[in-house]
Structures are given as C-alpha cells and as structure tokens.
C-alpha positions as CSV (number, residue, x, y, z in Angstrom):
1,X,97.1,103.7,192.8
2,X,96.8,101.8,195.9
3,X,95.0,98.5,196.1
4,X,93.0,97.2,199.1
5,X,92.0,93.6,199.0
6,X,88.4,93.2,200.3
7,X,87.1,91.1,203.2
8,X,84.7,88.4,202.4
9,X,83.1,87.3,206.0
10,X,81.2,84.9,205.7
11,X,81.2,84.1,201.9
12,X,83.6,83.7,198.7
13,X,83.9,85.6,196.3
14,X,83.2,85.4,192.2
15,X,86.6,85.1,191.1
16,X,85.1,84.6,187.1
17,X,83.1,83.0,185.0
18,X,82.7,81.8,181.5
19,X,80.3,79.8,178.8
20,X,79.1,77.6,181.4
21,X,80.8,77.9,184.5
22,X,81.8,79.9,187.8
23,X,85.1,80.1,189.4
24,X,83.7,81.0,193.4
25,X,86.6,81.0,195.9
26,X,89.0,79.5,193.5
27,X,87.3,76.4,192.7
28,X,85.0,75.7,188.8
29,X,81.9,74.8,189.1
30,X,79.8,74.4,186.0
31,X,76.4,75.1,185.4
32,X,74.1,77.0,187.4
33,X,75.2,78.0,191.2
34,X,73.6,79.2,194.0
35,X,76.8,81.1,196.4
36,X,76.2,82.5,200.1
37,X,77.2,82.2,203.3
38,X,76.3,78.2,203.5
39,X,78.9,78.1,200.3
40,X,78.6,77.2,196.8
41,X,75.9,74.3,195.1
42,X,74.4,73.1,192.2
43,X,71.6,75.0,191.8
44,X,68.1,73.4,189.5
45,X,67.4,77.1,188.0
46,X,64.3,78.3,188.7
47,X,61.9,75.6,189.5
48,X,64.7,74.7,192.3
49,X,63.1,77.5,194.9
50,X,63.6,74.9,197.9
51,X,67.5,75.4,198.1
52,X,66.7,79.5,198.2
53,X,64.2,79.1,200.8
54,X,66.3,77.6,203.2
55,X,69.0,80.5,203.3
56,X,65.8,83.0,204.6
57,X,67.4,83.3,208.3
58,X,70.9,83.7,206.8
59,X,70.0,85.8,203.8
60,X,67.8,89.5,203.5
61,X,68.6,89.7,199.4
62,X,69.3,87.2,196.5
63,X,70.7,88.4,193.4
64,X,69.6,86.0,190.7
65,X,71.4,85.9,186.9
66,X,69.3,85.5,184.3
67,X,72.4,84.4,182.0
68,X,74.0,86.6,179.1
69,X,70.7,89.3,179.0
70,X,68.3,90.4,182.2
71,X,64.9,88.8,181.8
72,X,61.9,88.6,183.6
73,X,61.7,86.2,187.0
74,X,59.0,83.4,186.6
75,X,56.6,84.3,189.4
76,X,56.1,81.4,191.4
77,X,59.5,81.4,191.5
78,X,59.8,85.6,192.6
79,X,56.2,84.5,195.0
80,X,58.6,81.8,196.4
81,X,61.8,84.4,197.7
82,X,59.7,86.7,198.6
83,X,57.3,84.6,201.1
84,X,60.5,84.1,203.2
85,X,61.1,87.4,203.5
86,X,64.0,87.8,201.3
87,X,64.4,90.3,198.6
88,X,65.2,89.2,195.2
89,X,66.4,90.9,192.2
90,X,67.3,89.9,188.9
91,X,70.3,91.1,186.3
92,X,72.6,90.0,183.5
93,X,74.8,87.1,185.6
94,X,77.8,89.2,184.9
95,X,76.3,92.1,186.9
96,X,75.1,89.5,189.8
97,X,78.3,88.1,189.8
98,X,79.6,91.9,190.7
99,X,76.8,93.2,192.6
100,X,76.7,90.4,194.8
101,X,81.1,90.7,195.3
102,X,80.5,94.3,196.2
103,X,77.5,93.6,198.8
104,X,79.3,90.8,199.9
105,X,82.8,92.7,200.3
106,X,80.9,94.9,202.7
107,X,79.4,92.0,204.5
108,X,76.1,92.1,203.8
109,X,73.6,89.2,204.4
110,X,73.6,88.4,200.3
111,X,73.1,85.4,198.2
112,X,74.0,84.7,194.7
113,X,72.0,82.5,192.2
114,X,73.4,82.3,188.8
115,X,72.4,80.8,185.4
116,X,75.7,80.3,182.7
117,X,76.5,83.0,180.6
C-alpha cells in the first residue's frame, strides 16, 4: 500500500491527543484548544465564544469536541457561531480531532475547538 502524506495549507494538523491534552503540529498543549488557520490557543470552553467569533472571515465551519461522549451545544454558545455566519457542529473530540484533519487535509476553511478527552 502506498502512502501519501497530506497537505495542510494553512493549518496544522492533530497529530494526538490524550487525558488532557493535544499534540497539534508537534507541539502539547493541555487543556482545551481552539486550532485553525490563525494557529493553536487556549481556548475558555464554551462561555469563551469571543475567540470563535473572530475567525468568521477566515472560517465557514467549526468542529467543536464535546470531550470523551457527543453532547448537546449550550445555545448561546451555538446562537453565538452561528450569528457570524459559521457553521458549527459538535462530536466526540476524538472524531473532531479527525474530521477536522480530513477537511483540513483538503484545505477547507475549518476550525477545531476541542474539550480534553
């Protein structure tokens, strides 16, 4: 089987993650994240919508991880995304951390926002 490495434009991938952190590019960071094409921070969880909101012109999607199991996204939080104009959908973070390596791989305008597993 060949192998192709995928392109990552304008962002860096997941590489892994673990109880309480995320390797993106290489590098641990520990505790929630927020990862797009402005690169990797600290992110509050969900009462920090400010640091979402300012990726609207760079971003059509973010993929938010709810931690170990999918759960509901609080709504002034969803209300928040959404009235920029972004998409949002939540998952498991595992299956962020993947969808948002495949969109990503294929350059699309993505962003990742990740609780700890």
């Amino acid at each position: 089987m060949q192998l192709n490495e995928a392109p990552f434009p304008d962002v860096k991938p997941v590489d892994g993650y673990g109880p309480g952190f995320f390797r993106v590019g290489g590098e641990v960071y520990y505790g929630a994240v927020i990862t797009g094409p402005e690169g990797t921070v600290a992110w509050g969880g969900f009462e920090d919508t400010a640091a979402l909101t300012r990726l609207a012109a760079k971003v059509d999607v973010v993929l938010v991880g709810t931690g170990p199991e999918i759960a509901h996204l609080p709504g002034p939080f969803r209300a928040a995304i959404e009235a920029e104009g972004m998409g949002v959908e939540s998952m498991a973070s595992p299956a962020a951390c993947r969808s948002f390596n495949v969109l990503a791989s294929e350059g699309r305008r993505v962003a990742l926002a990740v609780l700890p597993v």
